[in-house]
Structures are given as structure tokens and as C-alpha cells.
Residue frames relative to the residue before (quaternion, step in Angstrom):
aa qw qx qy qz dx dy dz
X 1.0000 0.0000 0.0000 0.0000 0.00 0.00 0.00
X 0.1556 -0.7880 0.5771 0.1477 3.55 -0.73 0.75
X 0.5249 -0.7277 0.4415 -0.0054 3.09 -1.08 1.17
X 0.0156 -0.8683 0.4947 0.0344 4.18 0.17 0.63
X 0.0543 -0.7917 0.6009 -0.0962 3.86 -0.52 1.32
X 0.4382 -0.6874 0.5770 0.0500 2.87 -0.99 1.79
X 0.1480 0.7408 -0.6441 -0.1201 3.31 -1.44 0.08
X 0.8514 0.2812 -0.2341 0.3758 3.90 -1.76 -0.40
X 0.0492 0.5925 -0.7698 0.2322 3.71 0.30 1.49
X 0.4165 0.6613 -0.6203 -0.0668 3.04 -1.85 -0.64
X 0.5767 -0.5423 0.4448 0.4189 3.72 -0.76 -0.64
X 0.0755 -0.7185 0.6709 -0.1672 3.05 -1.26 1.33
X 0.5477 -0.6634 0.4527 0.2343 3.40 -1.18 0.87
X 0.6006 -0.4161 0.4823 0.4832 3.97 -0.81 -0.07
X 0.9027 0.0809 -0.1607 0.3909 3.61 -0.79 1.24
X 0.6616 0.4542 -0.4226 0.4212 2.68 1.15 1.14
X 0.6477 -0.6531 0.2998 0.2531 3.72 -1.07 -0.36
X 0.0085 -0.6685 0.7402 0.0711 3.76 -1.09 -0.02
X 0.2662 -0.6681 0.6774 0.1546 2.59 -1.87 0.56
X 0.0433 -0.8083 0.5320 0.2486 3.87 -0.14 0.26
X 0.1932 -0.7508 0.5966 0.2077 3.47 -0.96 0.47
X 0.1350 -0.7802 0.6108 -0.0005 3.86 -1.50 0.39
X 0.0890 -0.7617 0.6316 -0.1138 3.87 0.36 1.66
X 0.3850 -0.6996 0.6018 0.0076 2.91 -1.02 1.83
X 0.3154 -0.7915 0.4236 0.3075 4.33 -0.59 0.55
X 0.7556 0.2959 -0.1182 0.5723 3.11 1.97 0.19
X 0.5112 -0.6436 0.3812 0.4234 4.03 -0.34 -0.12
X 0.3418 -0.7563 0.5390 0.1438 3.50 -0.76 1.34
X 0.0835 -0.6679 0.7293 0.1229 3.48 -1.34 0.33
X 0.5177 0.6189 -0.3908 0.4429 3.44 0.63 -0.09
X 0.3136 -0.6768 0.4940 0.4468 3.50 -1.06 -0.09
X 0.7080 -0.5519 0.4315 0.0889 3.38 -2.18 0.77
X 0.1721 0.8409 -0.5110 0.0463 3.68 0.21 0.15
X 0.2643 -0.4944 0.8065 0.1881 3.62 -1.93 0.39
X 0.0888 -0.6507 0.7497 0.0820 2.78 -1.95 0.82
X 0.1638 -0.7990 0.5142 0.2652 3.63 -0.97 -0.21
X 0.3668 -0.7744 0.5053 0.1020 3.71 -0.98 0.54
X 0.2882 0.7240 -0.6211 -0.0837 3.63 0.45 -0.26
X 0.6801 -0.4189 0.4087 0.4415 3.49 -2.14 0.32
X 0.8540 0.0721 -0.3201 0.4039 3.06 -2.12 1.29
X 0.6428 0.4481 -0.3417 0.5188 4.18 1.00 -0.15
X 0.6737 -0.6159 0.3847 0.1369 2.83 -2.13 0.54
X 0.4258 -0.7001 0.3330 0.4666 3.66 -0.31 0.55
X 0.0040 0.8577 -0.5141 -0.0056 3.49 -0.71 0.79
X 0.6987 -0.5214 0.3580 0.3344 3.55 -1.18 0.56
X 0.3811 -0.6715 0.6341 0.0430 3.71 -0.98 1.53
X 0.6344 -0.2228 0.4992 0.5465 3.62 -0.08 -1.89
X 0.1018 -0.6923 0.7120 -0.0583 2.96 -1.66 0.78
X 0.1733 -0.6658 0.7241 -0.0485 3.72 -1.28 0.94
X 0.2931 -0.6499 0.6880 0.1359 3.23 -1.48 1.37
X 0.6281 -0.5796 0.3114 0.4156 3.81 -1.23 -0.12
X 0.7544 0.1954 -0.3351 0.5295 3.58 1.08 0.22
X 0.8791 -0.3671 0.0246 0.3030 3.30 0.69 1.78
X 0.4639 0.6997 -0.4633 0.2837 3.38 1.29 -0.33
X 0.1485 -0.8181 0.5424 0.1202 3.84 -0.53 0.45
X 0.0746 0.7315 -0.6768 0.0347 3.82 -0.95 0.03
X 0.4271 -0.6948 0.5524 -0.1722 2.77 -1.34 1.52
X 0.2597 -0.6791 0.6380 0.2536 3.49 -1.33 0.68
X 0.7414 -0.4916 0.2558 0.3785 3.21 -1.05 0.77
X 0.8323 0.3929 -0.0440 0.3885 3.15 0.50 -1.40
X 0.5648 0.4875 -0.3609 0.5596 3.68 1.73 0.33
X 0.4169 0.7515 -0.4460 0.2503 3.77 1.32 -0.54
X 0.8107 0.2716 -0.0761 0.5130 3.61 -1.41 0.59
X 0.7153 0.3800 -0.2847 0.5128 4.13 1.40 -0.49
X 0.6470 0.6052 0.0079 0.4638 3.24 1.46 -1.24
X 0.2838 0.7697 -0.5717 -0.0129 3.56 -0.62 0.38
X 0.5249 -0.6708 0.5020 0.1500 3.80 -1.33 1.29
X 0.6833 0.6085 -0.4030 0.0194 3.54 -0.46 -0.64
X 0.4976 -0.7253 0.4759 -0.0007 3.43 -1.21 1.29
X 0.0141 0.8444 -0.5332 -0.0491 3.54 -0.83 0.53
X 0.3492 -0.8840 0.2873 0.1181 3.22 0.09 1.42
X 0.4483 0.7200 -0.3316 0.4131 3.31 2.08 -0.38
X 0.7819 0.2708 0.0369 0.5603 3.57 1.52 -1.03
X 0.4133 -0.8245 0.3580 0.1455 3.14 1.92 0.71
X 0.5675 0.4786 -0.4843 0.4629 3.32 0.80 0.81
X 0.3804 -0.6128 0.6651 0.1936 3.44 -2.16 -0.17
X 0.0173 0.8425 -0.5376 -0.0300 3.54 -1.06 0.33
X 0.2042 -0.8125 0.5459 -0.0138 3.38 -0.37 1.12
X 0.0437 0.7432 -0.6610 -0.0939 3.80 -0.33 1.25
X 0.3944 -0.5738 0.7000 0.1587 3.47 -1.64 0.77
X 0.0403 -0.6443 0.7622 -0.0473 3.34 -1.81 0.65
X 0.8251 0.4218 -0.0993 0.3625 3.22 -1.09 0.56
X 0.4533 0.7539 -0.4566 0.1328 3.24 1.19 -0.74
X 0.4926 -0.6017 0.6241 0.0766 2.96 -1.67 1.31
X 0.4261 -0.5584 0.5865 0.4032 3.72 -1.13 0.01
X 0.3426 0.7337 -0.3731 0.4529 3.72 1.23 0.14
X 0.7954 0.4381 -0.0718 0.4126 3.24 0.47 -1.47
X 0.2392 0.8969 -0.2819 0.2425 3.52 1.43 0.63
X 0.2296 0.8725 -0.2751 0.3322 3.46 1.13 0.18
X 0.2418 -0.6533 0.6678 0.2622 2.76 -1.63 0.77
X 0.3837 -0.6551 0.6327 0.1526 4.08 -0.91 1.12
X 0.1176 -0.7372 0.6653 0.0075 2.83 -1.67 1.20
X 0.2530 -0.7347 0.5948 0.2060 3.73 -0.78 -0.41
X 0.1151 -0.8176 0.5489 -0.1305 3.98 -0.53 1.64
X 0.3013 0.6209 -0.7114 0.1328 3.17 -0.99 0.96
X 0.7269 -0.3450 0.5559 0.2089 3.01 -1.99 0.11
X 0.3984 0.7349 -0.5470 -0.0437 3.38 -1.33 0.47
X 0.7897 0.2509 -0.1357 0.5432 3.44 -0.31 0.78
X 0.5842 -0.3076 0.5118 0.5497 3.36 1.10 -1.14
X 0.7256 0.4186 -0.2317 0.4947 3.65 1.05 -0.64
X 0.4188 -0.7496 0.4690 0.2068 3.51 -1.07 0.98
X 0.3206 -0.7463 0.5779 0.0789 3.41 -0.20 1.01
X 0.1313 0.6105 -0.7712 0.1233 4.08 -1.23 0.66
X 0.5245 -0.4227 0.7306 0.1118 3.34 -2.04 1.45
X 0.5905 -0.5925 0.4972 0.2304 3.09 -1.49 0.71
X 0.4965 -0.7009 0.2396 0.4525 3.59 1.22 -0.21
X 0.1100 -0.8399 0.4838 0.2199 3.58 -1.23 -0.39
X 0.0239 -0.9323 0.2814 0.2259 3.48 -0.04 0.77
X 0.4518 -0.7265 0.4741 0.2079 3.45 -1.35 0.93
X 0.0928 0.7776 -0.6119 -0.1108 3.47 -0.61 0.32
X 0.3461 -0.7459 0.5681 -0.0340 3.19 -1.51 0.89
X 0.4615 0.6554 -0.4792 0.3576 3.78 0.06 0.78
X 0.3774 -0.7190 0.4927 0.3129 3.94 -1.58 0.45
């Protein structure tokens, strides 16, 4: 079973940044993905990275958001710009293994002044 560990939530004001990181306990072939959770809402798709780099975006994170993954160290890393008080959330980390869905225990970002 491979194991997925979130790190660097925390609070940040409107217009600024986090990075979140996600260390895989094993090497993924699968693609990588963030979700987000905020309170009372469904978990829903952030970004996603395939293993030779393909990315996809939710609309509404494009151009704020960047995916990118290094497979040498089996991790993902999702830097934020911009944050919005929108972007509240608890962060997860998704991949694929075996057939089995894998989720990180989460991390959560808040945004507010």
C-alpha cells in the first residue's frame, strides 16, 4: 500500500502564496492530483499531473496555480498564487495505486486578513 503525505498548509492573507507539497512512500505511475474540501462543500478537483508532465487544471485555478511533480523523489507540489479567501480548504493529494485510490490525510489552507 502506498501511503501519500501532505505538507505546508497554513494561513496566508489574500494575495499571497503556499506551496503544498505531497511525498509519495513509493513511485507513482499513475497520475497525481490535489483536491480541495472547503467547510459544508464537496471535494472537488484542484489540478492533476500525469507522469511525463501533462497537467490539467480547474477552470478557476488556471494562470494562479501551478502542478509539477518529480518522480525521482516521488512527490507532487502544488504552488498557489493569488490566493483568494475562496481558496479555503482542506487539500488533499490523489493518486491511483494498484487499482486502489490512495488520499493524504489532508492539509488545510486558510486564507483571510
Amino acid at each position: 500500500q502506498v501511503n501519500l503525505v501532505e505538507s505546508g498548509g497554513g494561513w496566508v492573507q489574500p494575495g499571497g502564496s503556499l506551496s503544498l507539497s505531497c511525498a509519495a512512500s513509493a513511485y507513482i505511475f499513475s497520475v497525481m492530483s490535489w483536491y480541495r474540501q472547503a467547510p459544508g462543500a464537496r471535494r472537488t478537483l484542484v489540478a492533476d499531473i500525469a507522469a511525463y508532465g501533462t497537467t490539467n487544471y480547474a477552470d478557476n485555478m488556471k494562470g494562479r496555480f501551478t502542478i509539477s511533480r518529480d518522480n525521482a523523489k516521488n512527490s507532487v507540489t502544488l504552488q498557489m498564487n493569488s490566493l483568494e479567501t475562496s481558496d479555503t480548504a482542506v487539500y488533499y493529494c490523489h493518486t491511483w495505486w494498484r487499482s486502489n485510490e490512495i488520499w493524504g490525510q489532508g492539509t488545510l489552507v486558510t486564507v483571510s486578513s
